[in-house]
Backbone bond lengths (Angstrom), bond angles and torsions (degrees), N, CA, C in turn:
res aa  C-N    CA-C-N  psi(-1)  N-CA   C-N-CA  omega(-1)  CA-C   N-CA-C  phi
1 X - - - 1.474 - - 1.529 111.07 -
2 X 1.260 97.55 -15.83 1.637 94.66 -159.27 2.068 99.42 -96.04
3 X 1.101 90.52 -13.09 1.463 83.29 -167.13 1.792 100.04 -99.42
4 X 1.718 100.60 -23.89 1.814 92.52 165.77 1.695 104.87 -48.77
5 X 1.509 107.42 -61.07 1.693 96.92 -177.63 1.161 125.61 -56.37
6 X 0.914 121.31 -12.29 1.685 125.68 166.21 1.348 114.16 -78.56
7 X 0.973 126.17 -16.75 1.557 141.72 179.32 1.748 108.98 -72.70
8 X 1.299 105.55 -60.50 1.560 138.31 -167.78 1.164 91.55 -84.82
9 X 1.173 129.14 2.39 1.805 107.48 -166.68 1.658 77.71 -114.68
10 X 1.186 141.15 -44.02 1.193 153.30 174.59 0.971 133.63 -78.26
11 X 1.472 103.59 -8.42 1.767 124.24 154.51 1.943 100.36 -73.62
12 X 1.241 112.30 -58.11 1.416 128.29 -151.67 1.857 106.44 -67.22
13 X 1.541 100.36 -30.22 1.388 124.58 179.82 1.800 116.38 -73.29
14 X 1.827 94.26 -39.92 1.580 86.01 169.16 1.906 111.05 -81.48
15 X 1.483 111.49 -33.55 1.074 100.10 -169.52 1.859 113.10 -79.70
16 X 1.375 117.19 -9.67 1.730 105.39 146.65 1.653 129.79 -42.78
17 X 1.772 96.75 -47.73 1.428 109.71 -157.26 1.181 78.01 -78.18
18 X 1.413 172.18 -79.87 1.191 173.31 166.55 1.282 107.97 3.65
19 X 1.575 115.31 -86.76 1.450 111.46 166.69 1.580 134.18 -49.64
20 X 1.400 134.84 -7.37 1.151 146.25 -171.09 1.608 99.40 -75.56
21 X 1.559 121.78 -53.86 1.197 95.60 178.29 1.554 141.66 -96.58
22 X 1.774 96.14 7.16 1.415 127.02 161.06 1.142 111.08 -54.32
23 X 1.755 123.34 -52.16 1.362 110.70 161.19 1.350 144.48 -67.84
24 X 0.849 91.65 -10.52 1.448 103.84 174.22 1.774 119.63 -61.26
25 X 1.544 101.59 -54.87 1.469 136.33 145.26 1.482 106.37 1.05
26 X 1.654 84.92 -94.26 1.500 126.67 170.27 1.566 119.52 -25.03
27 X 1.126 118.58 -71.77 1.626 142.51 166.29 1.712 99.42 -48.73
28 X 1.219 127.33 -48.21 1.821 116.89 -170.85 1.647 94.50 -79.04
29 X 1.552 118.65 -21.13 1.318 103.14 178.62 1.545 143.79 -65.06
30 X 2.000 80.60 -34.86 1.513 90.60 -165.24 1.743 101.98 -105.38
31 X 1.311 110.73 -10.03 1.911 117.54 -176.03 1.076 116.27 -125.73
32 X 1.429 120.83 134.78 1.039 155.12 -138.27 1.636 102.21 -60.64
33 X 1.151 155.22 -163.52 1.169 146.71 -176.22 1.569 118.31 -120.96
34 X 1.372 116.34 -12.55 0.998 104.81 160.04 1.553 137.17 -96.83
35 X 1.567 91.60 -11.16 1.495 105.29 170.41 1.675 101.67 -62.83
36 X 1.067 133.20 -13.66 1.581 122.87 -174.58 1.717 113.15 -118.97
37 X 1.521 98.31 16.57 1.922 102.50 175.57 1.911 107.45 -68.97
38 X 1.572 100.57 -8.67 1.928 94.71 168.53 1.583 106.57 -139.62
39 X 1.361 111.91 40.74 1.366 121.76 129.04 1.726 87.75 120.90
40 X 1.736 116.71 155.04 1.517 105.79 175.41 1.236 119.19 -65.69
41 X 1.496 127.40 6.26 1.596 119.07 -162.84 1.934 93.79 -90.38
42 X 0.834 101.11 -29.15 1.642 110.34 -173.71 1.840 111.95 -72.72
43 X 1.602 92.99 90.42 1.112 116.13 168.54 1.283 134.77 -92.46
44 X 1.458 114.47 35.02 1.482 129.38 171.59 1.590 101.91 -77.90
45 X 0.832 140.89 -31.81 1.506 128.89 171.84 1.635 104.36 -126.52
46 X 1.545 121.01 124.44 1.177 110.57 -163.18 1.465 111.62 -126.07
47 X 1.331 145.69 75.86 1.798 115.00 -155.37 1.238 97.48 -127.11
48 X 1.199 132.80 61.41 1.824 133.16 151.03 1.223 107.58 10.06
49 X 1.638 121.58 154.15 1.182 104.35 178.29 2.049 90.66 -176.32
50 X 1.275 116.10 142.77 1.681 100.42 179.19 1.740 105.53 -117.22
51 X 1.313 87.52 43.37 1.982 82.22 -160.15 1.941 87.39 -89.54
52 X 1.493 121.46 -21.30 1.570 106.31 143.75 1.542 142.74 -34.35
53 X 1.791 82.66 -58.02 2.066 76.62 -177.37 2.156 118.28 -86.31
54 X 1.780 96.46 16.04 1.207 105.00 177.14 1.519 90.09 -94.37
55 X 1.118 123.18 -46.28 1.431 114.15 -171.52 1.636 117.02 -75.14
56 X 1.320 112.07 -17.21 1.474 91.27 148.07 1.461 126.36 -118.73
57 X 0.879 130.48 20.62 1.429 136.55 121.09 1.699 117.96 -29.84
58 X 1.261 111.04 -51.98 1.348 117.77 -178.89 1.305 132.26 -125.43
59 X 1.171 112.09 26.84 1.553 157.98 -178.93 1.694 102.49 -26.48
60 X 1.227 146.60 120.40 1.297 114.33 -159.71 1.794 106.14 -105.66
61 X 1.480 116.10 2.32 1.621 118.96 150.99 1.214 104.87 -77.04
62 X 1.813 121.50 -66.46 1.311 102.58 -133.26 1.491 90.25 -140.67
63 X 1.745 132.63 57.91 1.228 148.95 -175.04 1.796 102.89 -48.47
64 X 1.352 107.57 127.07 1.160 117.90 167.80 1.658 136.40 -79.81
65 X 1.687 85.47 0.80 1.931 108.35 176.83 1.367 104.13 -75.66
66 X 1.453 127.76 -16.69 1.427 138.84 -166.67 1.643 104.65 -121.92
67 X 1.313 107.74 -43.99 1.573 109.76 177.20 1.792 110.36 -55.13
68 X 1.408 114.12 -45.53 1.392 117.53 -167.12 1.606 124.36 -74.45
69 X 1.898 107.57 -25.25 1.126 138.18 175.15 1.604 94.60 -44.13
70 X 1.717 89.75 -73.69 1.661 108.33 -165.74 1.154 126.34 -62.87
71 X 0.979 131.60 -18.82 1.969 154.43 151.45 1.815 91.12 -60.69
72 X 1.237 126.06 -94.11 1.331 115.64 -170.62 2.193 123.51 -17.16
73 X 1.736 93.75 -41.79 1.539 95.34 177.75 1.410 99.97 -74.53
74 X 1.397 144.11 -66.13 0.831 140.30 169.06 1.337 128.42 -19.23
75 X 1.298 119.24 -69.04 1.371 114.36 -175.50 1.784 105.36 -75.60
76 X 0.803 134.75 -36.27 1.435 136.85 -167.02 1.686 93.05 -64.80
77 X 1.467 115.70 -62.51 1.432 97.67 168.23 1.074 136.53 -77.53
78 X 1.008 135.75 16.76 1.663 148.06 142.67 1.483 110.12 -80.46
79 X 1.221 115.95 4.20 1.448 98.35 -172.77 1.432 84.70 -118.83
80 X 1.110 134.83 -58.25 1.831 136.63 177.63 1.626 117.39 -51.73
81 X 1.300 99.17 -40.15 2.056 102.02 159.11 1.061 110.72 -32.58
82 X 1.835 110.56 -102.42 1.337 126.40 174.54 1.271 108.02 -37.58
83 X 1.338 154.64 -20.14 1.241 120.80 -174.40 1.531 126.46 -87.67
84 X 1.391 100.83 -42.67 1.427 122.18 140.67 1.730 129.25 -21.47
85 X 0.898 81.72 -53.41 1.494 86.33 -178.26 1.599 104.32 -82.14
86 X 1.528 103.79 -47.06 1.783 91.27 179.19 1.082 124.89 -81.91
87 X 1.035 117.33 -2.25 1.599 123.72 170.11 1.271 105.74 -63.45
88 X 1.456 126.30 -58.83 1.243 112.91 -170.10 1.617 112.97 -94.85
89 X 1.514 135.13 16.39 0.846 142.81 167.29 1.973 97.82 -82.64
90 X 1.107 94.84 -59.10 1.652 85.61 -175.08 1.420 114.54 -50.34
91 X 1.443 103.74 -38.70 1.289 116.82 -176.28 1.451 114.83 -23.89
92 X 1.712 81.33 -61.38 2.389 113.05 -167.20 1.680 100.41 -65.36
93 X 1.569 114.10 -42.77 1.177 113.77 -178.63 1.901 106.31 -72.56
94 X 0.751 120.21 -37.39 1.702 99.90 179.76 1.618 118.51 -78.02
95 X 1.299 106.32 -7.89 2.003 106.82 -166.60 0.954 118.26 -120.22
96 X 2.289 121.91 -24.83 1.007 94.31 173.95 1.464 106.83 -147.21
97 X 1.035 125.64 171.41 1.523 122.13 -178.23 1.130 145.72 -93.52
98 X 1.032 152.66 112.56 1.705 172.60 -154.37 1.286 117.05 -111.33
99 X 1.477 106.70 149.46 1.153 98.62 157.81 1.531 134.24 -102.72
100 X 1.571 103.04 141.93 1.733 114.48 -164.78 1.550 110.76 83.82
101 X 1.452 111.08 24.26 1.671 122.49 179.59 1.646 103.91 -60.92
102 X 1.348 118.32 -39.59 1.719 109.94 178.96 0.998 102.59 -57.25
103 X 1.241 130.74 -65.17 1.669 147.10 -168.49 1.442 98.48 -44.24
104 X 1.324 136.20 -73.33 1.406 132.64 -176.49 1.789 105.88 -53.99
105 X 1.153 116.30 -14.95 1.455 121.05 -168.88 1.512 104.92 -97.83
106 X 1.645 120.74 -16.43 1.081 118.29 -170.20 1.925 103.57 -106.78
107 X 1.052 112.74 -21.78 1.775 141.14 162.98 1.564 101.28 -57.19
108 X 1.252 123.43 -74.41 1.518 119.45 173.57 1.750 108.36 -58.84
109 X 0.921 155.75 3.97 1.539 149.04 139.36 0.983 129.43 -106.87
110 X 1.455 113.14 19.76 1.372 126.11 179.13 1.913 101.18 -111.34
111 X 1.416 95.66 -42.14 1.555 114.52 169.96 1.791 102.38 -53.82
112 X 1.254 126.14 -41.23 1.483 121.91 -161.71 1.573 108.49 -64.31
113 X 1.683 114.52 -34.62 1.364 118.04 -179.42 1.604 113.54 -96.26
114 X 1.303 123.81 29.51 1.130 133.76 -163.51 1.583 97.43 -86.83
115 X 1.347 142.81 135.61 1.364 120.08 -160.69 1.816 74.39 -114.13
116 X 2.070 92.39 135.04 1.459 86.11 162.71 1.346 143.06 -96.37
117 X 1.344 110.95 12.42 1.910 119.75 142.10 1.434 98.97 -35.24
118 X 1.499 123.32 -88.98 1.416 146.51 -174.30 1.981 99.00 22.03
119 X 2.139 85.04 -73.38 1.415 92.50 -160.70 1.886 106.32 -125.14
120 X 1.473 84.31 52.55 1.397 101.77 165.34 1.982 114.05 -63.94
121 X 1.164 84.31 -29.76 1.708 77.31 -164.12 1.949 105.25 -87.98
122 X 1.371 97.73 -36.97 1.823 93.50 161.89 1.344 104.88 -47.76
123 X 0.824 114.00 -72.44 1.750 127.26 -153.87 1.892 92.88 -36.28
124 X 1.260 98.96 -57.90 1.828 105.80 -163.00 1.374 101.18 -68.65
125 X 1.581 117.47 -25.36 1.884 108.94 171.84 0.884 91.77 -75.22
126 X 1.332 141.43 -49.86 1.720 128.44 -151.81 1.836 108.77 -72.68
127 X 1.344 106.87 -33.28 1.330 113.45 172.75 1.869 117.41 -50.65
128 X 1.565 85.83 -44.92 1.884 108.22 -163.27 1.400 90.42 -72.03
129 X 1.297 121.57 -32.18 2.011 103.41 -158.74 1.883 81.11 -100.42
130 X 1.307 125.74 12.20 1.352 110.36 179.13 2.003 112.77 -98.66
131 X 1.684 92.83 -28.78 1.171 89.00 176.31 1.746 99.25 106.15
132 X 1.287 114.11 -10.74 1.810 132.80 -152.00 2.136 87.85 -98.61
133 X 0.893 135.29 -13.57 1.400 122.37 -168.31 1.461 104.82 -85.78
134 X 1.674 117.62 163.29 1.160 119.32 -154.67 1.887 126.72 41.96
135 X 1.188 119.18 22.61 1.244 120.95 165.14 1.662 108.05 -145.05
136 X 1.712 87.64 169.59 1.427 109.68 -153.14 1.514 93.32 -69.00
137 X 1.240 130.22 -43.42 1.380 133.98 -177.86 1.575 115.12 -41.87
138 X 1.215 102.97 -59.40 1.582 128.47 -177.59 2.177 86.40 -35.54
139 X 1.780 99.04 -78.43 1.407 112.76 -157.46 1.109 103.81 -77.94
140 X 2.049 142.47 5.89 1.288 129.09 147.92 1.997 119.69 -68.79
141 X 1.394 83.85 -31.74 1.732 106.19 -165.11 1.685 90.31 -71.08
142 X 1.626 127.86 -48.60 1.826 115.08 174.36 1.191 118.82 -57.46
143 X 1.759 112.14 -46.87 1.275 110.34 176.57 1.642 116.29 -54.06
144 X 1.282 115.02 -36.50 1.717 102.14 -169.98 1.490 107.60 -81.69
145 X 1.323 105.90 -28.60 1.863 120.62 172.85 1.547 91.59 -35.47
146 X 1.215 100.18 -67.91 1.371 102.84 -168.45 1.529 135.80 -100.77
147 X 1.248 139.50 18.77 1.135 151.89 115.40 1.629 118.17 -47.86
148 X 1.448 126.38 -48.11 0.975 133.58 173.94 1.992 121.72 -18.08
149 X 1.361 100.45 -63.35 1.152 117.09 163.73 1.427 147.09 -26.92
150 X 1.534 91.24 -62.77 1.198 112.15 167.82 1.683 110.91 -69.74
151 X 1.074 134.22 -58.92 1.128 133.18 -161.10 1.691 112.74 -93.00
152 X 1.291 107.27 5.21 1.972 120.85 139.41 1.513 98.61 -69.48
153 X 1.283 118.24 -46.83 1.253 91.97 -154.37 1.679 98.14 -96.54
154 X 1.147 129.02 -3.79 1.921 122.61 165.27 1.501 97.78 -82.10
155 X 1.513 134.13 -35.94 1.149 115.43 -173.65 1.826 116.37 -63.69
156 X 2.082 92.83 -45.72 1.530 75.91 -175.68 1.297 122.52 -69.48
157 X 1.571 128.61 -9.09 1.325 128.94 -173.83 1.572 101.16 -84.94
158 X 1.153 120.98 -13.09 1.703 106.26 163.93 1.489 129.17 -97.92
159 X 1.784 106.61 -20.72 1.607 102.75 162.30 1.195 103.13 -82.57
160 X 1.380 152.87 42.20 1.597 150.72 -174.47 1.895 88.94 -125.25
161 X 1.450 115.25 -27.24 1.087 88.75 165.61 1.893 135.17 -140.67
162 X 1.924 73.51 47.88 1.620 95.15 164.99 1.538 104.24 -73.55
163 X 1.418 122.15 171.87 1.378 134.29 150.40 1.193 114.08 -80.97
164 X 1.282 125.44 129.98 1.213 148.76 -145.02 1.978 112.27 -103.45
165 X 1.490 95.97 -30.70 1.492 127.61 170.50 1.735 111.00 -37.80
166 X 1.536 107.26 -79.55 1.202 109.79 157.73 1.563 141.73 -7.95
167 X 2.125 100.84 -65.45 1.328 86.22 -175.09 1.662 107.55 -93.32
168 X 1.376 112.29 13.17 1.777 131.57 178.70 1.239 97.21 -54.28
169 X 1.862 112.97 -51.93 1.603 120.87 -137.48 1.795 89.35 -99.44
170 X 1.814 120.43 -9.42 1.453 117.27 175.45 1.572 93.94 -100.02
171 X 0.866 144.52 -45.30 1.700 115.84 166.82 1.131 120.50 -66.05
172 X 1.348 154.16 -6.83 1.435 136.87 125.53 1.015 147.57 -80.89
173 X 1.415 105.62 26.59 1.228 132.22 179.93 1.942 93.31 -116.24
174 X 1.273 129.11 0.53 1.349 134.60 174.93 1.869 123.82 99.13
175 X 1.661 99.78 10.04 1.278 89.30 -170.91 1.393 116.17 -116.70
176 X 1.088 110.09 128.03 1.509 139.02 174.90 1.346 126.12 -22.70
177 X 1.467 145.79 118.53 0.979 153.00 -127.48 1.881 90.29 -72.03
178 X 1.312 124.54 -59.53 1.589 130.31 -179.15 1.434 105.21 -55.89
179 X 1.435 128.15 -27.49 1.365 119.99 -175.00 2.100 98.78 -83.29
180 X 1.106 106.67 -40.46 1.516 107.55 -168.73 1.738 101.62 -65.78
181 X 1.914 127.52 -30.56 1.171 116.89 -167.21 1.381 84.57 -82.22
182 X 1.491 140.45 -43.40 1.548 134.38 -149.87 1.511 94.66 -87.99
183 X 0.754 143.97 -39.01 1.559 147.56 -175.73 1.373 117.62 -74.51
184 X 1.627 109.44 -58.17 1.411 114.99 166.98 1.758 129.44 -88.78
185 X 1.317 103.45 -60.44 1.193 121.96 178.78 1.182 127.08 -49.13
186 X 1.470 112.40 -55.56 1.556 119.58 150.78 1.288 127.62 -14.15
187 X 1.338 100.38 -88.45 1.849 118.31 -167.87 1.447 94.17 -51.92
188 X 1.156 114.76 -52.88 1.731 100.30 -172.75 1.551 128.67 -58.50
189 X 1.390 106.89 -23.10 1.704 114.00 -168.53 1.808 88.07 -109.47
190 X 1.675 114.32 55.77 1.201 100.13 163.37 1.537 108.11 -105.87
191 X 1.270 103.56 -14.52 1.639 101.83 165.10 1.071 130.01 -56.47
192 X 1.131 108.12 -54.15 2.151 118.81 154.61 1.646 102.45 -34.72
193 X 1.472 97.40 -95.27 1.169 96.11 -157.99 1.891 126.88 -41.55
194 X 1.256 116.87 -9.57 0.989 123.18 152.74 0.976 123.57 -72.00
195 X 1.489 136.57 -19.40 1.549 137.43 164.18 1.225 93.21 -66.19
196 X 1.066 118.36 -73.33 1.211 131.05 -163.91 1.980 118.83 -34.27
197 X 0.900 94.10 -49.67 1.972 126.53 171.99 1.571 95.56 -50.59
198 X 1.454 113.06 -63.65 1.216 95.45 -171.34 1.093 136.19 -101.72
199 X 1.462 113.47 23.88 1.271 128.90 174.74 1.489 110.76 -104.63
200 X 1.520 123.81 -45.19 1.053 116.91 150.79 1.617 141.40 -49.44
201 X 1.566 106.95 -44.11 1.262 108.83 153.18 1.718 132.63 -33.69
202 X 1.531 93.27 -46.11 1.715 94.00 -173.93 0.824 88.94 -84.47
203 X 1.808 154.12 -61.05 1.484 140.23 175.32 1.089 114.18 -13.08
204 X 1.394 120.88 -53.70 1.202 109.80 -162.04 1.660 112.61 -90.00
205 X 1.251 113.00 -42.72 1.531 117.67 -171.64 1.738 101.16 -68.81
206 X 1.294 119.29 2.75 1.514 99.48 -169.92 2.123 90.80 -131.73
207 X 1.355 101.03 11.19 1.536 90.58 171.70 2.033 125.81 -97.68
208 X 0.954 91.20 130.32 1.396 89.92 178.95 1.721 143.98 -101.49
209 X 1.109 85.08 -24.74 1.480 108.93 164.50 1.998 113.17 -42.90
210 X 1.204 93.88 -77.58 1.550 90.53 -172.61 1.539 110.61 -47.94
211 X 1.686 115.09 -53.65 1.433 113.13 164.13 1.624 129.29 -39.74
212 X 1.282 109.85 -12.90 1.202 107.73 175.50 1.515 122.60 -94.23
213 X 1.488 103.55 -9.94 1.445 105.38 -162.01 1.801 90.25 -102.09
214 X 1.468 106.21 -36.88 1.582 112.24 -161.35 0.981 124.44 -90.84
215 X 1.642 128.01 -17.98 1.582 146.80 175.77 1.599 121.28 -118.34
216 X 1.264 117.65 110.39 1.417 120.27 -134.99 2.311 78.73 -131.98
217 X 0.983 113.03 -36.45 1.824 98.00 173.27 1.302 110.69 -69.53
218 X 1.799 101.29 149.22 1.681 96.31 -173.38 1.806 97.69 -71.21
219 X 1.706 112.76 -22.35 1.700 103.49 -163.06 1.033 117.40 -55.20
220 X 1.470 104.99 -23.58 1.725 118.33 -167.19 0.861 115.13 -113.62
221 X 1.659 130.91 24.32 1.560 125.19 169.22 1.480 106.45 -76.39
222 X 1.163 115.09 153.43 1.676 133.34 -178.63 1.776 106.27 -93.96
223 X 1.663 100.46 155.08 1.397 110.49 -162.76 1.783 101.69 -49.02
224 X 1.217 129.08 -33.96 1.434 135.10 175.95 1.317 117.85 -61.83
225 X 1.350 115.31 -33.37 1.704 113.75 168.44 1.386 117.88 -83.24
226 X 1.170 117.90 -28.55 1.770 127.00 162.10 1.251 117.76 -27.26
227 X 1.249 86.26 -85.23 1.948 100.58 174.04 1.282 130.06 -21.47
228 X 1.151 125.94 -57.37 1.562 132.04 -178.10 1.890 98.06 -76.74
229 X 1.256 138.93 -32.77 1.023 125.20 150.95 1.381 131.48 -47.49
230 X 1.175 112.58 -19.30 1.769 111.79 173.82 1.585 116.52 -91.68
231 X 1.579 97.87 39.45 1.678 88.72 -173.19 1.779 83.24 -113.70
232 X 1.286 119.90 143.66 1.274 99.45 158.71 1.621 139.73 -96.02
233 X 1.281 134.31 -132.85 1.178 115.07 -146.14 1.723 85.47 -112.57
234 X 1.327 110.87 -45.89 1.610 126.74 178.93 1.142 129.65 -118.06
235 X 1.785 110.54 11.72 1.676 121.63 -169.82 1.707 94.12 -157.11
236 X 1.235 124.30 123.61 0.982 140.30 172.80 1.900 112.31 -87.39
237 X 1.316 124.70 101.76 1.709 103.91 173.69 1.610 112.03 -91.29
238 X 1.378 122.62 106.13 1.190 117.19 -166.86 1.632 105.08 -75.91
239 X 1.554 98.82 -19.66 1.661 107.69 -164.04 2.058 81.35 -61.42
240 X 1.227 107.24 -80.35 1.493 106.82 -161.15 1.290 105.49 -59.74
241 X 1.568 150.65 -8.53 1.544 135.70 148.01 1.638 119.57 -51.17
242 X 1.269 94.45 -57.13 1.905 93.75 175.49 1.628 112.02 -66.99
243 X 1.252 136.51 -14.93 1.393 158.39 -161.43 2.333 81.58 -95.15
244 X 1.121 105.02 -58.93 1.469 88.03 -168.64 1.401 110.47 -98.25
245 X 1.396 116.94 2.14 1.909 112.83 157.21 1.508 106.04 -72.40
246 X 1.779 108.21 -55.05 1.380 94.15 -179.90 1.460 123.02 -31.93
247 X 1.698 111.54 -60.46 1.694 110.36 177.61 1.258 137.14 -54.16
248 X 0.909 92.65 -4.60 1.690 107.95 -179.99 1.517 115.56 -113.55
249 X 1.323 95.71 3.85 1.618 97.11 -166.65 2.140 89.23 -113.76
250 X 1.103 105.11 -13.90 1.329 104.85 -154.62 1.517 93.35 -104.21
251 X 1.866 126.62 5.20 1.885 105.09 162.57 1.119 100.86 -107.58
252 X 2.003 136.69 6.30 1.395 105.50 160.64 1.138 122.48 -72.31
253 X 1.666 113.10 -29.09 1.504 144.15 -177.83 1.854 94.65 -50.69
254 X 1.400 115.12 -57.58 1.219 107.99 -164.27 1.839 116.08 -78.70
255 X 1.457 97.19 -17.02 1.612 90.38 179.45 1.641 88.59 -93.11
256 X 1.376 151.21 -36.33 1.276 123.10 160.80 1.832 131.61 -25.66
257 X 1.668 107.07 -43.87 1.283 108.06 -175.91 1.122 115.45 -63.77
258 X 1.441 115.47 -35.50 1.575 134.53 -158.68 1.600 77.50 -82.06
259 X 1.220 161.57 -50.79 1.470 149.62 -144.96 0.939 92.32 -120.18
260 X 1.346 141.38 22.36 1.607 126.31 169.96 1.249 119.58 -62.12
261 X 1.564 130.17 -55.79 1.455 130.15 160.51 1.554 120.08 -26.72
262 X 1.519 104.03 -51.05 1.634 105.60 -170.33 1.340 123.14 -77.96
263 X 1.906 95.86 -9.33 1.685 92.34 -159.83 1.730 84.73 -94.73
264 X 1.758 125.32 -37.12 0.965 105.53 -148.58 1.774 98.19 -83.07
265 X 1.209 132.48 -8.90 1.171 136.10 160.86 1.598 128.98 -52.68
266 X 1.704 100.43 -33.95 1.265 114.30 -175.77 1.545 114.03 -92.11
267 X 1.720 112.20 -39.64 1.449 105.26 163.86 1.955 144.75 -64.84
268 X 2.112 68.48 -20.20 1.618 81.32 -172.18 1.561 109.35 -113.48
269 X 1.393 115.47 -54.87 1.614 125.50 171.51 1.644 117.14 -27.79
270 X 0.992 110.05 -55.05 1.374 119.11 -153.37 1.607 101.88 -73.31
271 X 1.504 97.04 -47.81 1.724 111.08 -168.47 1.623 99.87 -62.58
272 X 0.968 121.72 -41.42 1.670 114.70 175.92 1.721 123.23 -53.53
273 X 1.134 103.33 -44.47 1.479 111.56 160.56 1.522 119.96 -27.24
């Protein structure tokens, strides 16, 4: 008993230090700026207020009603690409055999530490002689390039420890290698792929780098390129900066909740096995 509370007491301790500077955040978002010139804890004058996250909402450079739209297509299809594809790549890599299967197995974890500075500057020639720069295509097609990888290599490490029995007794029973992954294989690796979903998801909706190199119109900058546009030239509004991180910080948060079951099944369930 005594060491559960020691657990929880040290659960409760990191998740203060966690939240401490969330509020902080929080407090420059919603009150006024001078109520916080001796710090947000000082609640002698208190008057909340959201006329911040309206103003960047409607930001009149770099509006986040348009920034958040265009991030949503983006990341959603970067996140359904790659998964697709690695799903059934892990699939081939855990069940059946090829030749030079280590080698392709040692290429996908060699790819994971690949730093993507490295081959920033291919990527933007390969984009330029493609015709793919400044569009969403161009920066869905890097993102899945590169997500891809990773989630070959979480998929095959979670069908490695399905039972194998199952889809034994549906191919001799007559069914076809695509019917046994969609029929069987599937439904079971939805715990994964829900890890998977929402880790890539926030990867993607919260990266900025590639967006910076590949999307060059202001119409089509993403909620991550916004932001640093709302600083101005001789006046900084911190109230409406923390006002438009919060919003942007709050749809990985919400597609986490919605996958909470699957993710915590898929990060944690499986691996105990």
């Amino acid at each position: 008993m005594s060491k559960k509370l020691v657990v929880n007491i040290i659960g409760w301790i990191f998740g203060l230090v966690w939240l401490v500077p969330f509020m902080g955040v929080f407090m420059t978002a919603i009150r006024p700026m001078d109520e916080l010139l001796n710090g947000w804890w000082d609640f002698s004058s208190f008057h909340p207020s959201f006329n911040n996250f309206y103003q960047a909402w409607n930001h009149p450079t770099a509006p986040l009603s348009r920034g958040i739209p265009n991030s949503l297509i983006v990341a959603t299809s970067a996140t359904v690409l790659p998964l697709v594809i690695a799903t059934m790549a892990g699939y081939y890599l855990a069940r059946y055999r090829f030749p030079l299967k280590k080698l392709v197995y040692i290429v996908v974890v060699i790819t994971l530490a690949l730093p993507l500075q490295m081959v920033a500057i291919p990527l933007y020639e390969m984009l330029l002689k493609m015709n793919l720069l400044d569009s969403y295509i161009g920066l869905i097609l890097l993102h899945t390039a590169w997500g891809t990888p990773w989630i070959t290599f979480f998929m095959r490490n979670f069908f490695t420890t399905l039972p194998p029995q199952i889809e034994e007794a549906a191919r001799i029973d007559g069914a076809s290698d695509f019917k046994i992954f969609f029929k069987i294989a599937f439904p079971l690796s939805l715990p994964a792929i829900g890890s998977a979903a929402a880790l890539q998801f926030t990867w993607v909706w919260s990266s900025f780098f590639l967006e910076l190199i590949t999307i060059y119109t202001p119409e089509r900058f993403l909620a991550t390129q916004r932001i640093p546009l709302m600083r101005g030239v001789y006046h900084v509004d911190w109230g409406v900066l923390s006002a438009a991180a919060i919003m942007v910080m709050m749809v990985p948060i919400l597609v986490y909740l919605l996958l909470q079951k699957y993710y915590i099944r898929g990060m944690i369930g499986w691996s105990m096995k």
